[in-house]
N, CA, C and O atoms as CSV, one atom per row, in Angstrom:
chain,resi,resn,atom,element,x,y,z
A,1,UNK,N,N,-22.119,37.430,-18.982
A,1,UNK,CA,C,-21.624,36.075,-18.972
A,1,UNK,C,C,-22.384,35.226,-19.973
A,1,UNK,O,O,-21.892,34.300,-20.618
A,2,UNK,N,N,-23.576,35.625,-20.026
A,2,UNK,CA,C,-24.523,34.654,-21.176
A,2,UNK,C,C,-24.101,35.112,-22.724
A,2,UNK,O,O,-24.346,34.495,-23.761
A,3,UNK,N,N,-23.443,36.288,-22.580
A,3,UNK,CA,C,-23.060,36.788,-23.954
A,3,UNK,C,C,-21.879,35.710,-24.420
A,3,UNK,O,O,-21.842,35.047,-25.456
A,4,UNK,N,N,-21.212,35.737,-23.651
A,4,UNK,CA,C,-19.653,34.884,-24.036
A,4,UNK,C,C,-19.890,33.920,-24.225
A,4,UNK,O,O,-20.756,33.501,-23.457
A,5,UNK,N,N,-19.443,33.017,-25.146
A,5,UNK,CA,C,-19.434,31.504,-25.195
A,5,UNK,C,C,-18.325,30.549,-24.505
A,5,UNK,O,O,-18.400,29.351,-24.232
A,6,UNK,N,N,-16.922,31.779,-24.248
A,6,UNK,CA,C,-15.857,31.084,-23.524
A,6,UNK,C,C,-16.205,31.222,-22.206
A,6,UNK,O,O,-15.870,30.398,-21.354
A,7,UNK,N,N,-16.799,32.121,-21.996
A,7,UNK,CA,C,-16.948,32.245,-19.862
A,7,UNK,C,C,-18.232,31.748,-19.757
A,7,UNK,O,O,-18.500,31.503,-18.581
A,8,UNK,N,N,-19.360,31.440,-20.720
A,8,UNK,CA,C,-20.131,30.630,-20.277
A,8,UNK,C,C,-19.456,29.114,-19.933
A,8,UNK,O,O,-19.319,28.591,-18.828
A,9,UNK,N,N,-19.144,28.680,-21.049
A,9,UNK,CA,C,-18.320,27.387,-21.074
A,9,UNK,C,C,-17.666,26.658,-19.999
A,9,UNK,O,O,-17.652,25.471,-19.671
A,10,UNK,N,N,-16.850,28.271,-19.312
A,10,UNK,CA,C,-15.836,27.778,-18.145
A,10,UNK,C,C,-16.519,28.114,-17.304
A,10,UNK,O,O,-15.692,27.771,-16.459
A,11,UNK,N,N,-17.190,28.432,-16.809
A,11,UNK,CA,C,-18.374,28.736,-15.243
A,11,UNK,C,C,-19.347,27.548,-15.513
A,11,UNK,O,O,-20.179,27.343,-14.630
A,12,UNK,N,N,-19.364,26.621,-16.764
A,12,UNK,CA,C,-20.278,25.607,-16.318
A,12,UNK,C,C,-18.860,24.621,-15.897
A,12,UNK,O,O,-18.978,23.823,-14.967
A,13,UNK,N,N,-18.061,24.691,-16.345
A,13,UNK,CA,C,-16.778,23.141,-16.328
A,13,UNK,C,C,-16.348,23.825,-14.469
A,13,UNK,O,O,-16.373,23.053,-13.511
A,14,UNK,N,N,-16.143,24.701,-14.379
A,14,UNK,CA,C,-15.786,24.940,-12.605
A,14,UNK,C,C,-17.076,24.935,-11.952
A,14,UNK,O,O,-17.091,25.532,-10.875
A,15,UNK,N,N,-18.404,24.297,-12.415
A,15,UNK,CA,C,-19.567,24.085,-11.248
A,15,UNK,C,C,-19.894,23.041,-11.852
A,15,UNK,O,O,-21.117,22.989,-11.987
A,16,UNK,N,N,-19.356,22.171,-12.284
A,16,UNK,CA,C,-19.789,20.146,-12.921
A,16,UNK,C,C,-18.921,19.696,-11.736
A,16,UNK,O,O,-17.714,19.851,-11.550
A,17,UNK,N,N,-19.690,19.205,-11.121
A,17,UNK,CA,C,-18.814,18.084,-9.752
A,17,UNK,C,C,-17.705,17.092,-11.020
A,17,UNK,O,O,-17.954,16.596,-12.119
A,18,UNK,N,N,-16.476,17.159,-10.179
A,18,UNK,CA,C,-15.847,16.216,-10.618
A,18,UNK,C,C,-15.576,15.383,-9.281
A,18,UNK,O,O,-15.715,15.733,-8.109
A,19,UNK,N,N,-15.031,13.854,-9.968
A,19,UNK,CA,C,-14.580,12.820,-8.870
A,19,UNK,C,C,-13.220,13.205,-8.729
A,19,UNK,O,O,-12.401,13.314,-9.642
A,20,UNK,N,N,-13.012,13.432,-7.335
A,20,UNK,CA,C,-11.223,13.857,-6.965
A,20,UNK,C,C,-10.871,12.503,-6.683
A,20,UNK,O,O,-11.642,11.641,-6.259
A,21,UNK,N,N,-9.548,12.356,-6.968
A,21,UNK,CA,C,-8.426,11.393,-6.829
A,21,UNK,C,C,-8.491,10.962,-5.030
A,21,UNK,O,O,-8.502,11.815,-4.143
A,22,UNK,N,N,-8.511,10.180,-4.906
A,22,UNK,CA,C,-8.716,10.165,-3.323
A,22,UNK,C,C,-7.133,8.428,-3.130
A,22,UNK,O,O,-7.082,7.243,-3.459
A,23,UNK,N,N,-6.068,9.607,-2.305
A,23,UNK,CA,C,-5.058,8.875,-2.193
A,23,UNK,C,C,-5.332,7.716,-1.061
A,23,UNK,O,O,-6.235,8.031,-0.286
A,24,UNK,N,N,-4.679,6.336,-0.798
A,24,UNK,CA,C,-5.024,5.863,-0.120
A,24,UNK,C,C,-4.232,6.411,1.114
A,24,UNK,O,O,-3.125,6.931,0.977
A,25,UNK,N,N,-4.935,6.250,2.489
A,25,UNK,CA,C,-4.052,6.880,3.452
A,25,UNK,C,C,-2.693,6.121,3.627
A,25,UNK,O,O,-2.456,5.136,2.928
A,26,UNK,N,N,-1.764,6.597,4.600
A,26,UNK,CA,C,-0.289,6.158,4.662
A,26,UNK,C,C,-0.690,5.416,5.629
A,26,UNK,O,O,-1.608,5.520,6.443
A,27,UNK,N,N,0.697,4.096,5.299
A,27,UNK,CA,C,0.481,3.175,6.516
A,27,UNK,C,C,1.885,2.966,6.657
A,27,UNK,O,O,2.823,2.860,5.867
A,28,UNK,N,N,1.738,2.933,8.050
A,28,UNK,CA,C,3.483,2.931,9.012
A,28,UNK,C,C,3.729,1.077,8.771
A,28,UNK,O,O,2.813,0.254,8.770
A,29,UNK,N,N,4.726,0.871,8.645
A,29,UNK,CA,C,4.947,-0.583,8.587
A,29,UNK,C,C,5.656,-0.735,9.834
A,29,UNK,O,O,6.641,-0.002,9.926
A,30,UNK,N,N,5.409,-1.542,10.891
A,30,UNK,CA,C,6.451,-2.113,12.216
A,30,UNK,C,C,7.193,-3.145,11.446
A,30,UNK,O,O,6.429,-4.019,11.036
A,31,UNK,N,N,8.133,-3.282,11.197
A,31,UNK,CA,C,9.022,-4.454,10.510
A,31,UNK,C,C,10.345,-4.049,11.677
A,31,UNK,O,O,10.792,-2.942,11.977
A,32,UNK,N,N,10.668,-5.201,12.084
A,32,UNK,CA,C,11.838,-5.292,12.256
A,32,UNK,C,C,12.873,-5.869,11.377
A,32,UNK,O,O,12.638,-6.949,10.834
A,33,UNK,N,N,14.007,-5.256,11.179
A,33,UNK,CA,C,14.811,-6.217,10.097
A,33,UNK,C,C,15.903,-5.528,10.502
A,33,UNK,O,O,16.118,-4.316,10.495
A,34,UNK,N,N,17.004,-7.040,11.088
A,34,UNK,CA,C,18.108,-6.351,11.727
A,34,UNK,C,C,18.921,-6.253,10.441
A,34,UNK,O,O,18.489,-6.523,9.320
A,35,UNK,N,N,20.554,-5.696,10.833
A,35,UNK,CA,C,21.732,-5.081,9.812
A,35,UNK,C,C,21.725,-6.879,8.813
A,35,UNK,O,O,21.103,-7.870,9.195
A,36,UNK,N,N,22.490,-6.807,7.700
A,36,UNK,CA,C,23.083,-7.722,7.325
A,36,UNK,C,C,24.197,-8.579,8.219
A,36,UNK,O,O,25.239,-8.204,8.757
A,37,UNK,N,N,23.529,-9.937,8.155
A,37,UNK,CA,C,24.135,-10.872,9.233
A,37,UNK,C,C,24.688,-10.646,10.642
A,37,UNK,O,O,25.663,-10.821,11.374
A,38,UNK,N,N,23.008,-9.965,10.528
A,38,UNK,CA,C,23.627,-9.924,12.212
A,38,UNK,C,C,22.158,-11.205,12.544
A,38,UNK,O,O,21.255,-11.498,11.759
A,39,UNK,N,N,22.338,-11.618,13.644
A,39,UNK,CA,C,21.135,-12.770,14.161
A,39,UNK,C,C,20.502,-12.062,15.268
A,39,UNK,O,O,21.124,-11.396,16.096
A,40,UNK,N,N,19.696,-12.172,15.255
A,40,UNK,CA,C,19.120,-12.262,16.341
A,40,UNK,C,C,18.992,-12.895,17.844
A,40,UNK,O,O,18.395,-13.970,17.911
A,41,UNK,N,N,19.381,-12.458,18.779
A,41,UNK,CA,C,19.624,-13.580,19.718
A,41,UNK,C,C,19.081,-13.332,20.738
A,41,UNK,O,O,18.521,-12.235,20.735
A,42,UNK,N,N,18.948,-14.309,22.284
A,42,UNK,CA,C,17.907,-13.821,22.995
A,42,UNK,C,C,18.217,-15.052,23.837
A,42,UNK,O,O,18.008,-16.214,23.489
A,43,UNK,N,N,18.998,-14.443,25.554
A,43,UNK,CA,C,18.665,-15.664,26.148
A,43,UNK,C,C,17.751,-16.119,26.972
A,43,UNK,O,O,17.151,-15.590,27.907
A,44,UNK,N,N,17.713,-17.414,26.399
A,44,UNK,CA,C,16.219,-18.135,27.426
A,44,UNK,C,C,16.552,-18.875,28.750
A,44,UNK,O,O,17.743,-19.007,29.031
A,45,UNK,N,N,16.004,-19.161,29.235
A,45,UNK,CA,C,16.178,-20.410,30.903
A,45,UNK,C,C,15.175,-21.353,30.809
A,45,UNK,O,O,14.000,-21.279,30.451
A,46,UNK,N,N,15.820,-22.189,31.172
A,46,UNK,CA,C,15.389,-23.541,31.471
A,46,UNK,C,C,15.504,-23.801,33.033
A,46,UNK,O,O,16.655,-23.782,33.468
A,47,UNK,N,N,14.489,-24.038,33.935
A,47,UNK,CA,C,15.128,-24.601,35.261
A,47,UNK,C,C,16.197,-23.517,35.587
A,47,UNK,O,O,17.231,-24.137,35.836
A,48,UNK,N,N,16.370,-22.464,35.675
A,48,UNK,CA,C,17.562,-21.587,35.782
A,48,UNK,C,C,18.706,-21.658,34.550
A,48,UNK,O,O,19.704,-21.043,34.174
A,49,UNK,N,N,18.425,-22.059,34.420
A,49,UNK,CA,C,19.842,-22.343,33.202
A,49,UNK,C,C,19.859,-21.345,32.070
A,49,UNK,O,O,18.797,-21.362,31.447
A,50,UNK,N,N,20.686,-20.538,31.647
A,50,UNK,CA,C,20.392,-19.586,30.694
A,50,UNK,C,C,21.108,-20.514,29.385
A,50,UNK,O,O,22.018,-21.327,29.540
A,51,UNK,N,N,20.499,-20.192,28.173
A,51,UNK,CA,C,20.448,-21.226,26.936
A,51,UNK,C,C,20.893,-19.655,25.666
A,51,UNK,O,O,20.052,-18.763,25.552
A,52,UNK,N,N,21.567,-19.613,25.264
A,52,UNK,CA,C,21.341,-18.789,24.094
A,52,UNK,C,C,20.742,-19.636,22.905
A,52,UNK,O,O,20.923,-20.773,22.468
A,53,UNK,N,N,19.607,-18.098,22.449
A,53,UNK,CA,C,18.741,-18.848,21.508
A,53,UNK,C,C,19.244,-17.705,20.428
A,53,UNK,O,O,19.729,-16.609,20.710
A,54,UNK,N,N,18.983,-18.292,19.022
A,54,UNK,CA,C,18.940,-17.665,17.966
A,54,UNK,C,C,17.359,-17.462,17.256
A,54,UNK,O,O,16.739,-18.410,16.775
A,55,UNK,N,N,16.843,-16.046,17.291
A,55,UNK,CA,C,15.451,-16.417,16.838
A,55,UNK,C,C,15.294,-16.156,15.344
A,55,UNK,O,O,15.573,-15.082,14.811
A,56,UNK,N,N,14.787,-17.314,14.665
A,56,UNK,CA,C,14.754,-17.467,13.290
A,56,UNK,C,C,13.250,-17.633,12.691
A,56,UNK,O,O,12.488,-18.589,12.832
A,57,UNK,N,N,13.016,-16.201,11.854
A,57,UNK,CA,C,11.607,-16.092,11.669
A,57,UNK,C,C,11.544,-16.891,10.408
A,57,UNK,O,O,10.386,-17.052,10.023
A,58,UNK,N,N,12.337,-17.362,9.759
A,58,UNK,CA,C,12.010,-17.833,8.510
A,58,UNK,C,C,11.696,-19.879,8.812
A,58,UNK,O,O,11.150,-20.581,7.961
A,59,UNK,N,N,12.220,-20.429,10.216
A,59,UNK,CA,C,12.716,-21.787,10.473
A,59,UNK,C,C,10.940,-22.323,10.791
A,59,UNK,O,O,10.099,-21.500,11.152
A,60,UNK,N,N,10.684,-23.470,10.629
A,60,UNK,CA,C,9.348,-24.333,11.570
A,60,UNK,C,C,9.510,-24.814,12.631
A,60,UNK,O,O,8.622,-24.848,13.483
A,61,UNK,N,N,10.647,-25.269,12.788
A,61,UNK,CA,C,11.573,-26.118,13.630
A,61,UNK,C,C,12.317,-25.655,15.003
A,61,UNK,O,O,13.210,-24.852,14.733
A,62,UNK,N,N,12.230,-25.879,16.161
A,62,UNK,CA,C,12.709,-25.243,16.975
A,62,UNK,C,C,14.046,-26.293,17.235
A,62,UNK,O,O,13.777,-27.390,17.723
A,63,UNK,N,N,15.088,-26.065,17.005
A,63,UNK,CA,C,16.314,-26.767,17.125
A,63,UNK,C,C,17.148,-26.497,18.424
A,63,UNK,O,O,17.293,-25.386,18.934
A,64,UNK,N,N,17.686,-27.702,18.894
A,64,UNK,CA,C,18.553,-27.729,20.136
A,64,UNK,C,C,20.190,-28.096,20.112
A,64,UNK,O,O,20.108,-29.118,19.430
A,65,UNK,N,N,20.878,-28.027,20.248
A,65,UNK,CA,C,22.238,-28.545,19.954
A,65,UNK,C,C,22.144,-29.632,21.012
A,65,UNK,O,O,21.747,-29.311,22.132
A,66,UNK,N,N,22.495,-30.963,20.737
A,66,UNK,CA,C,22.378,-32.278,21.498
A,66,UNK,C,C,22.556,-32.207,23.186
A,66,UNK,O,O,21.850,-32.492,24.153
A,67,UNK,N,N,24.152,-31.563,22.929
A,67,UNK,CA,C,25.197,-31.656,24.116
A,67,UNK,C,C,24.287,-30.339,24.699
A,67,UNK,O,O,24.432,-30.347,25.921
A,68,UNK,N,N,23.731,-29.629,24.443
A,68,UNK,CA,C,23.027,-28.718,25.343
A,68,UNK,C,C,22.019,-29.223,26.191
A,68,UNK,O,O,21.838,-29.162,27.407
A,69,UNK,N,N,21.222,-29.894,24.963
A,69,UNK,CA,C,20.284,-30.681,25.567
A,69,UNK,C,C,20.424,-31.492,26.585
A,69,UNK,O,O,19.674,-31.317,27.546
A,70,UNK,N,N,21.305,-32.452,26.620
A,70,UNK,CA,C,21.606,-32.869,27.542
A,70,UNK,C,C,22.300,-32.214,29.496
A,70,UNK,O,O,22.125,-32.652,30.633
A,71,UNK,N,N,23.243,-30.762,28.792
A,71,UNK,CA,C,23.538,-30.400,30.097
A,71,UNK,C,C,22.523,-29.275,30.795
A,71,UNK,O,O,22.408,-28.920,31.968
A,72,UNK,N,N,21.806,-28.848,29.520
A,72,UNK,CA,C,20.888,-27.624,30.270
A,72,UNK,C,C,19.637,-28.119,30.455
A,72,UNK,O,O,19.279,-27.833,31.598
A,73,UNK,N,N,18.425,-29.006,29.599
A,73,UNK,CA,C,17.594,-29.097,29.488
A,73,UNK,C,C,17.464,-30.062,30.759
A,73,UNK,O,O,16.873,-29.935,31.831
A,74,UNK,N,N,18.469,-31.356,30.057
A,74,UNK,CA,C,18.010,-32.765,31.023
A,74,UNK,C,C,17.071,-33.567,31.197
A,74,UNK,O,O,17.080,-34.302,32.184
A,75,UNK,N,N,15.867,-33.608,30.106
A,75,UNK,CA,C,14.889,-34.249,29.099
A,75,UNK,C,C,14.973,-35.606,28.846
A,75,UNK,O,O,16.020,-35.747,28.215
A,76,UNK,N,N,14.411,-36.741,29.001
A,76,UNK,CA,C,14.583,-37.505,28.073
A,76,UNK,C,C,14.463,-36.994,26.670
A,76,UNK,O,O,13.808,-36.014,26.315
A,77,UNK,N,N,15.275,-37.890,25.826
A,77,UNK,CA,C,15.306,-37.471,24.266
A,77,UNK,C,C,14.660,-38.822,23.197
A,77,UNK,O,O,15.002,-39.959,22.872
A,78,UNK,N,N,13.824,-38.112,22.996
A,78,UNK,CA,C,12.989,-39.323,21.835
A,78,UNK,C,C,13.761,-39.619,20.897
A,78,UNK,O,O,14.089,-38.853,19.991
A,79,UNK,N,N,14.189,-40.992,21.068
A,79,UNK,CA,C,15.328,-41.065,19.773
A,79,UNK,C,C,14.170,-41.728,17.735
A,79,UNK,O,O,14.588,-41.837,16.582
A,80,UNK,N,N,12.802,-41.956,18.340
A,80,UNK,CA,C,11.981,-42.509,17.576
A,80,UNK,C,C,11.484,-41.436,16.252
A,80,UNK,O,O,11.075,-41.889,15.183
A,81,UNK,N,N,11.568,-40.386,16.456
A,81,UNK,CA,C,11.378,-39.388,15.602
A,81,UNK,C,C,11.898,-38.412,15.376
A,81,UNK,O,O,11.680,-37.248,15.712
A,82,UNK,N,N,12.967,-39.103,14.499
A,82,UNK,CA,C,13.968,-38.210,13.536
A,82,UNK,C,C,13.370,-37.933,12.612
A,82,UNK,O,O,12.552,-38.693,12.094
A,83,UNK,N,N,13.682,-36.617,12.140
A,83,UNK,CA,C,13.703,-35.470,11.014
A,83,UNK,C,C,14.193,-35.032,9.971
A,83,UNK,O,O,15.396,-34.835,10.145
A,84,UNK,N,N,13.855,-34.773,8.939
A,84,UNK,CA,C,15.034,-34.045,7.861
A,84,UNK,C,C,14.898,-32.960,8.150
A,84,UNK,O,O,13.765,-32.510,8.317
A,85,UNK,N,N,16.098,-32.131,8.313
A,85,UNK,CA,C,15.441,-30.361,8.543
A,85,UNK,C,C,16.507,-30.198,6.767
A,85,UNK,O,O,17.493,-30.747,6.275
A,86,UNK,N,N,15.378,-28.949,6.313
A,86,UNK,CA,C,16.265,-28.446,4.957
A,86,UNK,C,C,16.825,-27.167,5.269
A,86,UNK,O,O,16.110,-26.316,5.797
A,87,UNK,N,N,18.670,-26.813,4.856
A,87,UNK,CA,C,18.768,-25.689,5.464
A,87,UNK,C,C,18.142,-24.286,4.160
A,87,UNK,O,O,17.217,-24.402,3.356
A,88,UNK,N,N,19.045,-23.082,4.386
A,88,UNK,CA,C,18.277,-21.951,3.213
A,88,UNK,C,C,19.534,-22.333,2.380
A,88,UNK,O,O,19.351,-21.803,1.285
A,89,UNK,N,N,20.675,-22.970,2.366
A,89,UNK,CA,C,21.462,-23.499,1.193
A,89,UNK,C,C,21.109,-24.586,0.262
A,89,UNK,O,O,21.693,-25.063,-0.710
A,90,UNK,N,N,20.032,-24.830,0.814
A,90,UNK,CA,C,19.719,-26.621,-0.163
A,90,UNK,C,C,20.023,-28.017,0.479
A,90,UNK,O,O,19.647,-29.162,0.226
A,91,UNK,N,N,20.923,-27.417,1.487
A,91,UNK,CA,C,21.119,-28.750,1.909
A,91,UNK,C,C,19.891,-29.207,3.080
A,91,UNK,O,O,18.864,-28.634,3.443
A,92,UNK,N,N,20.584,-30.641,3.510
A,92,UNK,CA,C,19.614,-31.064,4.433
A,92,UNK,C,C,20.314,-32.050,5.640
A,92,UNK,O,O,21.062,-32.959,5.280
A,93,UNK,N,N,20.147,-31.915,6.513
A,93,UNK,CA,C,20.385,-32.866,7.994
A,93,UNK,C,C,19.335,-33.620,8.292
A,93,UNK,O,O,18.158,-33.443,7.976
A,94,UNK,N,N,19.980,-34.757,9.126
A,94,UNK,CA,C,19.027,-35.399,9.751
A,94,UNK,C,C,19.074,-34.896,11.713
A,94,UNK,O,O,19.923,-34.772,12.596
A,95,UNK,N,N,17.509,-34.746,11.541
A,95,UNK,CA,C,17.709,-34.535,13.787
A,95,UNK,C,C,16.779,-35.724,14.136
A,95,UNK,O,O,15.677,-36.222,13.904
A,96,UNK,N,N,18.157,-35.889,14.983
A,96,UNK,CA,C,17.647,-37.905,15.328
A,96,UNK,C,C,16.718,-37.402,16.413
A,96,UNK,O,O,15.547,-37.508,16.049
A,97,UNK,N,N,16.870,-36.830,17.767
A,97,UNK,CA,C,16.164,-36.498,18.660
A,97,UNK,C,C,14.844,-35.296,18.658
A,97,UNK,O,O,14.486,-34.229,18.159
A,98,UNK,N,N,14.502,-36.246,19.506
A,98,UNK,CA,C,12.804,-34.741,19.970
A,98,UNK,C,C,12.885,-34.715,21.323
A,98,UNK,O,O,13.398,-35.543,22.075
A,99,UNK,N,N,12.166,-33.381,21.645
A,99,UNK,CA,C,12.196,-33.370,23.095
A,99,UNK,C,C,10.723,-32.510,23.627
A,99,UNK,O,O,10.705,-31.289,23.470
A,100,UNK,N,N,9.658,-33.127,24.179
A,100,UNK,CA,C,7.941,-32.604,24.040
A,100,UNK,C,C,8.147,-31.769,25.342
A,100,UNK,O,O,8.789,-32.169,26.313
A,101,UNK,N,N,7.552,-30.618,25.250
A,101,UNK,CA,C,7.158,-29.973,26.194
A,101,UNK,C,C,7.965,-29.452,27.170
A,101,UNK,O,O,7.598,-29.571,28.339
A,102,UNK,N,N,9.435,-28.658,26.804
A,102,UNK,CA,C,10.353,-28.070,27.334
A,102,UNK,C,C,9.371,-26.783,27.871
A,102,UNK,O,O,8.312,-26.353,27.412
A,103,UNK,N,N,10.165,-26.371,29.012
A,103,UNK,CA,C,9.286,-25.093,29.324
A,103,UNK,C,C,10.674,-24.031,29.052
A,103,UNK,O,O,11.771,-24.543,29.276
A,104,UNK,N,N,10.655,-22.857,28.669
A,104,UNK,CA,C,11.475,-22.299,28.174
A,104,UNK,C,C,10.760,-20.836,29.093
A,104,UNK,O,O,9.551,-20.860,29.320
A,105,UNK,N,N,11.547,-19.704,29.538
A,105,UNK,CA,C,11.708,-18.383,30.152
A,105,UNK,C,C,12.505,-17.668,29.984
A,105,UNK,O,O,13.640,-17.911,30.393
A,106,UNK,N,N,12.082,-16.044,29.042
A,106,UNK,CA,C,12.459,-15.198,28.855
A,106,UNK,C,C,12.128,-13.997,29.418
A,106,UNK,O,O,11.295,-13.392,28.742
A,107,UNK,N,N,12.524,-13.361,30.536
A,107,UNK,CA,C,12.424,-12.630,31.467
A,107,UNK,C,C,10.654,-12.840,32.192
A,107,UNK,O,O,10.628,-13.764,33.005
A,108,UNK,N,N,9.737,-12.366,32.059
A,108,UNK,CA,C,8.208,-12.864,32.515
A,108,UNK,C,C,7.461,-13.802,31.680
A,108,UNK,O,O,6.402,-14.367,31.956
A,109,UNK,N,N,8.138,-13.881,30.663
A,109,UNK,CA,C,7.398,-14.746,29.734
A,109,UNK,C,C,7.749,-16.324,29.635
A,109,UNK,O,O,8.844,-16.795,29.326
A,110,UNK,N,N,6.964,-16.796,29.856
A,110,UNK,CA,C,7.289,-18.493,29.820
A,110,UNK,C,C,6.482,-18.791,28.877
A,110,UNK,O,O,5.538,-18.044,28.620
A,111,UNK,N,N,6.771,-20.267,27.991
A,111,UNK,CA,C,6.205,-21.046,26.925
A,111,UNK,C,C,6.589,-22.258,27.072
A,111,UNK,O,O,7.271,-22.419,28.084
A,112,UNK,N,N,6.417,-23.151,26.466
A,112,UNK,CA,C,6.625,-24.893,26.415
A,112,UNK,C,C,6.317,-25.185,25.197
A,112,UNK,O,O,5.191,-25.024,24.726
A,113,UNK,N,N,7.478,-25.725,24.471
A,113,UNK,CA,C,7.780,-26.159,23.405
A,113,UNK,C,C,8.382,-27.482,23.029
A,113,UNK,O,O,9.044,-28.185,23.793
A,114,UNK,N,N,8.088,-27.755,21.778
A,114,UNK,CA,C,9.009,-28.864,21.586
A,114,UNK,C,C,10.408,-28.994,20.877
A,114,UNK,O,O,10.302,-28.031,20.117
A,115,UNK,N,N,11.426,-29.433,20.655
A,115,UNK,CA,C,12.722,-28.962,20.455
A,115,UNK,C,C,12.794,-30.635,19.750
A,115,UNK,O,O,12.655,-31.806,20.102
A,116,UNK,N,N,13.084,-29.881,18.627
A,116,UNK,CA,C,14.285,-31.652,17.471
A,116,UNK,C,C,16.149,-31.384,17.758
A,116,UNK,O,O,16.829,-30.359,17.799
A,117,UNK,N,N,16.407,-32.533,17.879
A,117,UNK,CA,C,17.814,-32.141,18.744
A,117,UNK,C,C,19.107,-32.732,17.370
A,117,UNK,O,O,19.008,-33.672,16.581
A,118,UNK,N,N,20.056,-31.879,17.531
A,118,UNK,CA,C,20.898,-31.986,16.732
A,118,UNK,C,C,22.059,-32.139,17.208
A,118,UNK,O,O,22.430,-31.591,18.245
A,119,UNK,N,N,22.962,-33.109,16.314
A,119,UNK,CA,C,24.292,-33.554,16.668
A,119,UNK,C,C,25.426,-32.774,16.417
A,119,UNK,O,O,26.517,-32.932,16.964
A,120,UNK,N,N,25.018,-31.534,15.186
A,120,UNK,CA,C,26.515,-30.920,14.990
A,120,UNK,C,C,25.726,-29.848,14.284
A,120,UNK,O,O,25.477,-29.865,13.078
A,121,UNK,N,N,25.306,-28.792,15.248
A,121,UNK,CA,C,24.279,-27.652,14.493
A,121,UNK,C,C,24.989,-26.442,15.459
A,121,UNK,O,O,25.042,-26.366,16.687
A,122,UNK,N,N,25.551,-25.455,14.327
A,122,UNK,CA,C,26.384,-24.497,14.758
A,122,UNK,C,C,25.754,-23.387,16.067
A,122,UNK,O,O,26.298,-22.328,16.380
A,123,UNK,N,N,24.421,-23.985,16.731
A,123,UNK,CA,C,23.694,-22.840,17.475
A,123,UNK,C,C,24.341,-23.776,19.032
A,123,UNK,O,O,25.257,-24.592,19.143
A,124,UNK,N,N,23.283,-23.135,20.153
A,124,UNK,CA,C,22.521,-23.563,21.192
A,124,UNK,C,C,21.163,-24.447,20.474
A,124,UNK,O,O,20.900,-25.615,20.186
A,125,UNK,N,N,20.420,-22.912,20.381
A,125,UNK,CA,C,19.016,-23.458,20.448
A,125,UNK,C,C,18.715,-22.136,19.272
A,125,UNK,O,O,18.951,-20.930,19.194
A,126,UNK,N,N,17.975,-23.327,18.357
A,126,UNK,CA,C,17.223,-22.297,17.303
A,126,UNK,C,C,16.070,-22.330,17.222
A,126,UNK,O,O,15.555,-23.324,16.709
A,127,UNK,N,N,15.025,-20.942,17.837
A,127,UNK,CA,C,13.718,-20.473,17.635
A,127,UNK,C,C,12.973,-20.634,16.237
A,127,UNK,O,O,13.370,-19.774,15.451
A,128,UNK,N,N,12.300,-21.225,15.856
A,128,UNK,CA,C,11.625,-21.011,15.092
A,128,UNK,C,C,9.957,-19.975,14.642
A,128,UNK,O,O,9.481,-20.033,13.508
């Protein structure tokens, strides 16, 4: 082996540590992402009252449809702090009403929220 200059050569290059490529490990993503236009929906209770909600991960705003508000919730409605909500078209509404500290129930789970109330908003109630 000391005679050769090619198998010396290659018995030193296969015993020189090299740095191996070290892949990063795989990572599972949990994403939910339903079909194209489909919504998400999910009903909640109020006081017994079942409310269909639309849950919207992209919204800040937890939105109520007025006339709901009024027959399911039964809240006073803050008429003092109205809103612009902007929709994902560009446009924009005004929500004349608020409503502090609704308690809302979805099977064991309860929360209390606040809800901006709308006069002509194609839902129930939109999750934000």
């Amino acid at each position: 082996m000391g005679a050769s200059k090619e198998i010396s050569h290659d018995l030193q290059e296969r015993l020189r540590p090299k740095n191996k490529t070290i892949e990063p490990p795989m990572v599972a993503e949990a994403q939910f992402r339903p079909p194209n236009n489909c919504l998400i929906k999910l009903k909640v209770m109020h006081d017994g009252v079942p409310i269909m909600a639309i849950i919207d991960t992209g919204s800040q705003l937890n939105v109520i449809r007025e006339e709901i508000a009024q027959k399911a919730i039964q809240l006073p409605i803050d008429l003092t702090k109205p809103i612009t909500m902007n929709d994902a078209n560009g446009g924009a509404g005004v929500l004349k009403g608020f409503m502090e500290g609704v308690n809302l129930t979805c099977g064991s789970i309860s929360t209390i929220c606040d809800l901006h109330v709308g006069e002509q908003v194609p839902f129930d109630l939109l999750l934000g």
